[in-house]
MIVOMAR-462900 format. One record per residue: residue in one letter; x, y, z of N, C-alpha, C, O in turn. Coordinates in Angstrom, 2 decimals. Atoms other than C-alpha are relative to their C-alpha. Layout:
// residues N
{pt 'A', {X, Y, Z}, {X, Y, Z}, {X, Y, Z}, {X, Y, Z}}
...
//
This chain:
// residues 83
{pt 'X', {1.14, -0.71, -0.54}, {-144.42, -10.79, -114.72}, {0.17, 0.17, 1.51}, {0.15, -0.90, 2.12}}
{pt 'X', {0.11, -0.27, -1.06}, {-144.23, -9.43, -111.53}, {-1.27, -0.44, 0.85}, {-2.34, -0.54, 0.26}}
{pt 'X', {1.12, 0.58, -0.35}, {-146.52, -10.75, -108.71}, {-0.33, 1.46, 0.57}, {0.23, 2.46, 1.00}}
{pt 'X', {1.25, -0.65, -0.55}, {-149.81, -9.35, -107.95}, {0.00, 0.90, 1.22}, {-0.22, 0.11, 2.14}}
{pt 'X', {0.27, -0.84, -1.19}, {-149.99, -6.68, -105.13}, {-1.07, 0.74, 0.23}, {-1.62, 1.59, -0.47}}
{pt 'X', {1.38, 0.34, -0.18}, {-152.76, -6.88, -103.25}, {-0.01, 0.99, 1.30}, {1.05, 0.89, 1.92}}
{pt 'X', {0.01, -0.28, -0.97}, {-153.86, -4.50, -100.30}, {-0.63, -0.99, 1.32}, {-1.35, -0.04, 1.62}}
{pt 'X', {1.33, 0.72, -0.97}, {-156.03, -6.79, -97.44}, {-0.80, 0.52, 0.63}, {-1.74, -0.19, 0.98}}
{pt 'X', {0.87, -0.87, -0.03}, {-157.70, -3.79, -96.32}, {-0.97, 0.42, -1.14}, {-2.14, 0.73, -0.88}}
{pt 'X', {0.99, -0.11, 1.66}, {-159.25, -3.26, -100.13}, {-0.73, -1.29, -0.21}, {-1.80, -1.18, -0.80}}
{pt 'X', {0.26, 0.83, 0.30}, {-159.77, -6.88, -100.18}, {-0.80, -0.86, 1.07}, {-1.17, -2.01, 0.83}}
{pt 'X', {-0.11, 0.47, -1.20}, {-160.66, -7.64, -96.85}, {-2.00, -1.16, 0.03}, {-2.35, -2.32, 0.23}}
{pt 'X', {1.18, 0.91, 0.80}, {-164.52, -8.34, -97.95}, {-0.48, -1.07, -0.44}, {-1.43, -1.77, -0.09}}
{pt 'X', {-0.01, 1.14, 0.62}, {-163.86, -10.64, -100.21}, {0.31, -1.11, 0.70}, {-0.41, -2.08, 0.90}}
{pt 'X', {-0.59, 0.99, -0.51}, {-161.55, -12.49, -98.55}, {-0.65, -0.63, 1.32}, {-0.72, -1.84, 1.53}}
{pt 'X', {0.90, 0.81, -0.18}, {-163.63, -12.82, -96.09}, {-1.52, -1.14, -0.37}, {-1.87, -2.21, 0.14}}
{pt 'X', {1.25, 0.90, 0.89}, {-166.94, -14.13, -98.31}, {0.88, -1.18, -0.43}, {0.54, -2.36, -0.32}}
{pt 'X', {-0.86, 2.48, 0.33}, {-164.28, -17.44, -99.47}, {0.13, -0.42, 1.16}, {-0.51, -1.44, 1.39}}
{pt 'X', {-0.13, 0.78, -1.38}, {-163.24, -18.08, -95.83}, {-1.83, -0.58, 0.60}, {-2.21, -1.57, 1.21}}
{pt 'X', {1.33, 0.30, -0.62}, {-167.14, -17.73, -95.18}, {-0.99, -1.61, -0.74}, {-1.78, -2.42, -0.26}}
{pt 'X', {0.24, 0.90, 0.97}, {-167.87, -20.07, -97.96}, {0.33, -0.85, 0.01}, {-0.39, -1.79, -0.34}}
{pt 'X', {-0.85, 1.47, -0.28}, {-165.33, -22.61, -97.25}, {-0.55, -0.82, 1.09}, {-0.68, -2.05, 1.15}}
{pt 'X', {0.23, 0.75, -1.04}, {-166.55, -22.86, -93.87}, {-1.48, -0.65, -0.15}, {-1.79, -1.61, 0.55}}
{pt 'X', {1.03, 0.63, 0.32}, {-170.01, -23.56, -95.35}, {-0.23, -1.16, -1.27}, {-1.29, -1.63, -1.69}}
{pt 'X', {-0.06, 1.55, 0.53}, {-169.16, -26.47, -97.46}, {1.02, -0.72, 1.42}, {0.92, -1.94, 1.38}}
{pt 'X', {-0.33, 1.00, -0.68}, {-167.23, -27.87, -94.62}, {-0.84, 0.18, 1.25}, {-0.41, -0.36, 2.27}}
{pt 'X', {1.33, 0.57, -0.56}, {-170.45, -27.61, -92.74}, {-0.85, -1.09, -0.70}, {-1.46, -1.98, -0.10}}
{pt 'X', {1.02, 1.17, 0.71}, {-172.29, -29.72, -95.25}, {0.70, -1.21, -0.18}, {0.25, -2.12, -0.87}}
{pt 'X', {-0.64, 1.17, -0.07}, {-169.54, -32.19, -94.58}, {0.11, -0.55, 1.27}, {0.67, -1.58, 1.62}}
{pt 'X', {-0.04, 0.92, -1.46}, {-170.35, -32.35, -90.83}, {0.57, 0.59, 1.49}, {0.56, 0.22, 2.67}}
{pt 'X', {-1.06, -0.50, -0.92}, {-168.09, -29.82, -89.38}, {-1.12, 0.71, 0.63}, {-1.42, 1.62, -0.14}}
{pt 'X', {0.73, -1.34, -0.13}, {-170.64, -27.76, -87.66}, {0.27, 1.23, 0.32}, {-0.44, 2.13, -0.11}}
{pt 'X', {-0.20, -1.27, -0.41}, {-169.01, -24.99, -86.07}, {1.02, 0.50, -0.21}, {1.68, 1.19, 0.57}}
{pt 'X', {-0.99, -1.00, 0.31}, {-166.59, -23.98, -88.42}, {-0.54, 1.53, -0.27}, {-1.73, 1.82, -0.40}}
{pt 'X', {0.34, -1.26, 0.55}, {-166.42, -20.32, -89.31}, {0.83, 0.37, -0.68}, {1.77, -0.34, -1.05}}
{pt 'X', {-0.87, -0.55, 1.13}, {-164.88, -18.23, -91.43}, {1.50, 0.76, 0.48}, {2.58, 0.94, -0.08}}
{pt 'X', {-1.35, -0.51, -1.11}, {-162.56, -16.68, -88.61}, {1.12, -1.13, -0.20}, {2.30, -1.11, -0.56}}
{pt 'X', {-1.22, 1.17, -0.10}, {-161.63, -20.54, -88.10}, {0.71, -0.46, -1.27}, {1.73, -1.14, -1.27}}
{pt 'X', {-0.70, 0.40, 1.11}, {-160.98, -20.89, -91.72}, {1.40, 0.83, -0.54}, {2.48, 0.38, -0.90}}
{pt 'X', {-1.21, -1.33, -0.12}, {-158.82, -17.46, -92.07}, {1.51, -0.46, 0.96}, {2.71, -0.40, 0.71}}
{pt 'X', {-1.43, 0.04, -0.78}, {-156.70, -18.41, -89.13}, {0.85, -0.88, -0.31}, {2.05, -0.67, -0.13}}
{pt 'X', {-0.24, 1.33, 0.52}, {-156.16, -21.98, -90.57}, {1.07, 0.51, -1.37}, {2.21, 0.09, -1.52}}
{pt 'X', {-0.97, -0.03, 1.07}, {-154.68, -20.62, -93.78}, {0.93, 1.26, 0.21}, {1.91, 1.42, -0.53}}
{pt 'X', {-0.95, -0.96, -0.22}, {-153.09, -17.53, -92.37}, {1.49, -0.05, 0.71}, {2.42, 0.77, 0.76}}
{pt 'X', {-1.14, 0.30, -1.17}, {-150.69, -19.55, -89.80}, {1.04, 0.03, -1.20}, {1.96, 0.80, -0.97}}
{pt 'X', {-1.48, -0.24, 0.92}, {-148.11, -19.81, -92.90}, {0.60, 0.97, -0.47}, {1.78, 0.97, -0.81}}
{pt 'X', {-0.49, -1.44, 0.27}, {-147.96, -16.25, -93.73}, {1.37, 0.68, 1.05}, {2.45, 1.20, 0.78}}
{pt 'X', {-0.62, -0.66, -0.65}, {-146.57, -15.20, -90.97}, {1.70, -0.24, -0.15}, {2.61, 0.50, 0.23}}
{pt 'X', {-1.37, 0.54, 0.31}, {-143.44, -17.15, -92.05}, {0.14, 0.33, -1.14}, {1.21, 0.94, -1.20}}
{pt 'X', {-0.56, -0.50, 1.40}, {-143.30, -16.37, -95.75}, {-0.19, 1.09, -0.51}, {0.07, 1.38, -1.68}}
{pt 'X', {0.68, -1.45, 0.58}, {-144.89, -12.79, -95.63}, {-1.70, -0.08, -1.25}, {-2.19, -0.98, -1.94}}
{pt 'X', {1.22, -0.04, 0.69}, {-148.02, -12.06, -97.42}, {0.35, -0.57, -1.99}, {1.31, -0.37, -2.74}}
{pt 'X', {-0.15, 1.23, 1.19}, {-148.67, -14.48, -100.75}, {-0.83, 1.26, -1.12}, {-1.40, 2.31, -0.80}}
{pt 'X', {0.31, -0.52, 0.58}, {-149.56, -13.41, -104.05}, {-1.41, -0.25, 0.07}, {-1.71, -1.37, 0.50}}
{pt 'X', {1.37, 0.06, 0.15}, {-153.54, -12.75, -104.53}, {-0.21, -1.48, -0.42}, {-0.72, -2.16, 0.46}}
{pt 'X', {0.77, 1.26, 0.46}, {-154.31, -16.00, -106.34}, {0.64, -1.00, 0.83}, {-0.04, -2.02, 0.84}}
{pt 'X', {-0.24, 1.15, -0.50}, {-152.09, -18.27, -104.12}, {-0.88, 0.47, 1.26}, {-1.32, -0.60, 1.68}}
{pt 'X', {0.72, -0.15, -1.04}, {-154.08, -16.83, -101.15}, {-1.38, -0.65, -0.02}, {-1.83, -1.29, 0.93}}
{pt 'X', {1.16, 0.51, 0.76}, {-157.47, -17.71, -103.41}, {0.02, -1.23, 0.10}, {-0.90, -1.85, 0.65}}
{pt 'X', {-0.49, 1.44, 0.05}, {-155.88, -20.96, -103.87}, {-0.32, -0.55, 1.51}, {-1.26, -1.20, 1.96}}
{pt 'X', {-0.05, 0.68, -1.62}, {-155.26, -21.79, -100.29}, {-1.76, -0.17, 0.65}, {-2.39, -1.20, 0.87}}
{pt 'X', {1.39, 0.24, -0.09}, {-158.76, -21.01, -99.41}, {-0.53, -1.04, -0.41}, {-0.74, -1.91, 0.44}}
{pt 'X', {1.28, 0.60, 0.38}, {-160.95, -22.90, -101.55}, {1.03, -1.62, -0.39}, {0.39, -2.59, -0.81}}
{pt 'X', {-0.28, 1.68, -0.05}, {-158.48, -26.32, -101.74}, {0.47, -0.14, 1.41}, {1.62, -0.58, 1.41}}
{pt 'X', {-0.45, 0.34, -1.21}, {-158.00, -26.59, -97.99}, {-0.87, -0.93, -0.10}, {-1.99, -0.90, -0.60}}
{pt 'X', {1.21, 1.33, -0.27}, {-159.36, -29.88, -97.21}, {-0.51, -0.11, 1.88}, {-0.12, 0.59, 2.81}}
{pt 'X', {0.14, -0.13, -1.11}, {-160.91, -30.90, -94.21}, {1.21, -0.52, 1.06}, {1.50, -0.20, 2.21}}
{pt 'X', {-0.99, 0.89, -0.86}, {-158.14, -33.29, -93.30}, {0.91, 0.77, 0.94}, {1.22, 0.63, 2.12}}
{pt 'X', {-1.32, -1.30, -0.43}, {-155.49, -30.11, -93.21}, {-0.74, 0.83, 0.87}, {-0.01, 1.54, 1.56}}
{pt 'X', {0.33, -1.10, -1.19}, {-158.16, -27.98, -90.90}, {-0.15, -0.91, 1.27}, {-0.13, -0.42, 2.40}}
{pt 'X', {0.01, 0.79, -1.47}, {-158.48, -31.19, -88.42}, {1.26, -0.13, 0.43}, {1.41, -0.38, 1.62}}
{pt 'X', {-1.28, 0.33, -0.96}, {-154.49, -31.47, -88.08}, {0.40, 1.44, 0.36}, {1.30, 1.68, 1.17}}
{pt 'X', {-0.21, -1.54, -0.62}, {-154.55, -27.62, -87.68}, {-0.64, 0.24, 0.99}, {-0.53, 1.41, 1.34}}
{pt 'X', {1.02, -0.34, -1.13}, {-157.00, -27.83, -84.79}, {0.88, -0.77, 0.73}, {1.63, -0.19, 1.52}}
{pt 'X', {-0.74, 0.77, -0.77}, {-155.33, -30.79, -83.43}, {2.00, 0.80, 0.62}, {2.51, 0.92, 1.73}}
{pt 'X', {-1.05, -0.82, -0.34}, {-151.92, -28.94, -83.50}, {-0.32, 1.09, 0.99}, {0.34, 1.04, 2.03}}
{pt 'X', {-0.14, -0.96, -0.67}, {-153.24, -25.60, -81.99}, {-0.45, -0.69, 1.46}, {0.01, -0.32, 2.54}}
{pt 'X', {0.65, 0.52, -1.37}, {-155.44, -28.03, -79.34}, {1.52, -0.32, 0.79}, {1.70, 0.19, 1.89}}
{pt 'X', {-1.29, 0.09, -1.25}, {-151.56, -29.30, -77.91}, {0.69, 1.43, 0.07}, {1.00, 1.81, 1.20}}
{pt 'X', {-0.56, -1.30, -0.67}, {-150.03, -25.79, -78.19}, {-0.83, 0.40, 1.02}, {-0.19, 0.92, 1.94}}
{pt 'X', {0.36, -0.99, -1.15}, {-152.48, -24.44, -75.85}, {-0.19, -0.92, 1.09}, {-0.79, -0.58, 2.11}}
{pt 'X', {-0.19, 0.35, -1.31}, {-151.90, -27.12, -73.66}, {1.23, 0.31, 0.76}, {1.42, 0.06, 1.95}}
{pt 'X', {-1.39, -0.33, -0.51}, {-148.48, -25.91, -73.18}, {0.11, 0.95, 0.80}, {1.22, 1.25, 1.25}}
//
């Protein structure tokens, strides 16, 4: 079966409403000022290295990011931009 091809302009909607969603359960865990931007950028940093993922591993990534993996992704970008 060939994978899924997906536009992100057709999808762009959606994909934002899970990032928006994610970031509102990891508000009810404390985070307060995630957003859905910060959740997008969080799972998008790997693309750029493997090219755009099939639709459902993108789905995937979204909604099992934990919080642990968006605090060492903050912590990481916090020393790059001290550089």
């Amino acid at each position: 079966m060939e994978s899924e091809q997906w536009r992100y302009d057709e999808l762009s909607e959606e994909i934002e409403a899970m990032c928006i969603s994610k970031a509102e359960e990891f508000r009810l865990l404390g985070y307060e000022y995630v957003t859905g931007k910060d959740i997008w950028e969080c799972i998008s940093r790997n693309y750029a290295k493997e090219g755009r993922p099939p639709l459902h591993k993108l789905v995937n990534d979204i909604y099992s990011l934990k919080s642990g993996s968006y605090m060492n992704y903050l912590t990481i970008a916090a020393y790059r931009g001290l550089n």
